[in-house]
C-alpha positions as CSV (number, residue, x, y, z in Angstrom):
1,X,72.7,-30.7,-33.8
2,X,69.3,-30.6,-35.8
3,X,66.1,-31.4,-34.0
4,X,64.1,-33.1,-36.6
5,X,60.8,-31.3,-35.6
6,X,62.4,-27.8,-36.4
7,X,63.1,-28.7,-40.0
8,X,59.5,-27.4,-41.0
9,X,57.5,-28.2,-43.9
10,X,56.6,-31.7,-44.1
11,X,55.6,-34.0,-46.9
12,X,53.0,-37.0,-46.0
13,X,54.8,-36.8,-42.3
14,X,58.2,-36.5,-44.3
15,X,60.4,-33.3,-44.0
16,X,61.2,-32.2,-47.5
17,X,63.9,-29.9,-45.8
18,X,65.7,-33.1,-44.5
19,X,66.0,-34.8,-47.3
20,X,67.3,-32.2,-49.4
21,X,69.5,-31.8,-45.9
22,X,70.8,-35.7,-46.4
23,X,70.9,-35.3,-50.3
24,X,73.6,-32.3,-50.2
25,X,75.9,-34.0,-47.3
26,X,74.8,-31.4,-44.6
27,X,72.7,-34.4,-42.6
28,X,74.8,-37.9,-42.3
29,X,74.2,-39.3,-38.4
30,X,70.5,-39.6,-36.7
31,X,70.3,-39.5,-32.9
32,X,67.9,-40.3,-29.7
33,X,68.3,-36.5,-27.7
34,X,66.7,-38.5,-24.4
35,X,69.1,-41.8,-25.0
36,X,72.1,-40.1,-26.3
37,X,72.6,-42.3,-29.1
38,X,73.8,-41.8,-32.2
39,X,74.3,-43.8,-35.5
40,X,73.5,-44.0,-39.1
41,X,70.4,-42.6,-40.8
42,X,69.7,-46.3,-42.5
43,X,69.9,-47.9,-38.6
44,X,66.3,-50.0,-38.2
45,X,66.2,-48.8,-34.5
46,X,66.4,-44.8,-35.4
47,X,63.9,-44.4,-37.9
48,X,61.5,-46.4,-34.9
49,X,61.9,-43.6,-32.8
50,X,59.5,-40.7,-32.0
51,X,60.2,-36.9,-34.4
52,X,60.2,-35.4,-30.8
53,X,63.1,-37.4,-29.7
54,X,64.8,-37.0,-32.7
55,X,67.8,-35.2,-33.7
56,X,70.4,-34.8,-36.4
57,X,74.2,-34.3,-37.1
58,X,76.1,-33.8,-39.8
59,X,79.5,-35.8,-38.3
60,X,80.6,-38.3,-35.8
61,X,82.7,-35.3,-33.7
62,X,79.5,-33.2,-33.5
63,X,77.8,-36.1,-32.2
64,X,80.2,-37.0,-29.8
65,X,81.1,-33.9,-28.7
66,X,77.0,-33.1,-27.9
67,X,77.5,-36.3,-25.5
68,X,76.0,-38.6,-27.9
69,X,77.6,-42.3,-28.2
70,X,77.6,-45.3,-31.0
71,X,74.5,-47.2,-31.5
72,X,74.9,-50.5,-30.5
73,X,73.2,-51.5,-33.4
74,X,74.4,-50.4,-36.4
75,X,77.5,-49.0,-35.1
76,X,78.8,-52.1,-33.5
77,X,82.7,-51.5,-33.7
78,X,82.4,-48.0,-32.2
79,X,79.9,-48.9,-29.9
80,X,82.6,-51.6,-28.5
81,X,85.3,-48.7,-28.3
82,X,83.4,-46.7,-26.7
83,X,81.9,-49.3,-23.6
84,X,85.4,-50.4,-23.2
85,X,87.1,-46.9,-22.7
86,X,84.4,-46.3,-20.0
């Protein structure tokens, strides 16, 4: 897990090291660390949330395996898995 405020250097609020992160396959899933969500970098409802709250991973088993589930959104069909094995 990546926290989005400890990639450094930033570009016009933008973290050049993230995208270079995303551009080589090292970054591929977003995540809420106070909601416990996870789901895809292009999901409308994580690029709303706050850089504090923000963190990275680079697959679905790291996220899951921090305690992170789907997004709801963007992730529907793992999102239903997931509610219904609770």
């Amino acid at each position: 897990m990546i926290r989005h405020a400890d990639l450094g250097d930033t570009d016009f609020g933008r973290s050049k090291k993230l995208k270079e992160r995303i551009d080589a396959g090292e970054i591929n899933f977003g995540g809420n660390v106070k909601l416990k969500i996870y789901g895809l970098l292009k999901c409308p409802s994580g690029k709303r949330m706050k850089v504090a709250n923000r963190v990275f991973f680079v697959s679905e088993e790291e996220a899951v395996r921090a305690g992170f589930r789907p997004c709801g959104r963007c992730m529907k069909e793992d999102y239903e898995r997931w509610k219904k094995a609770l």
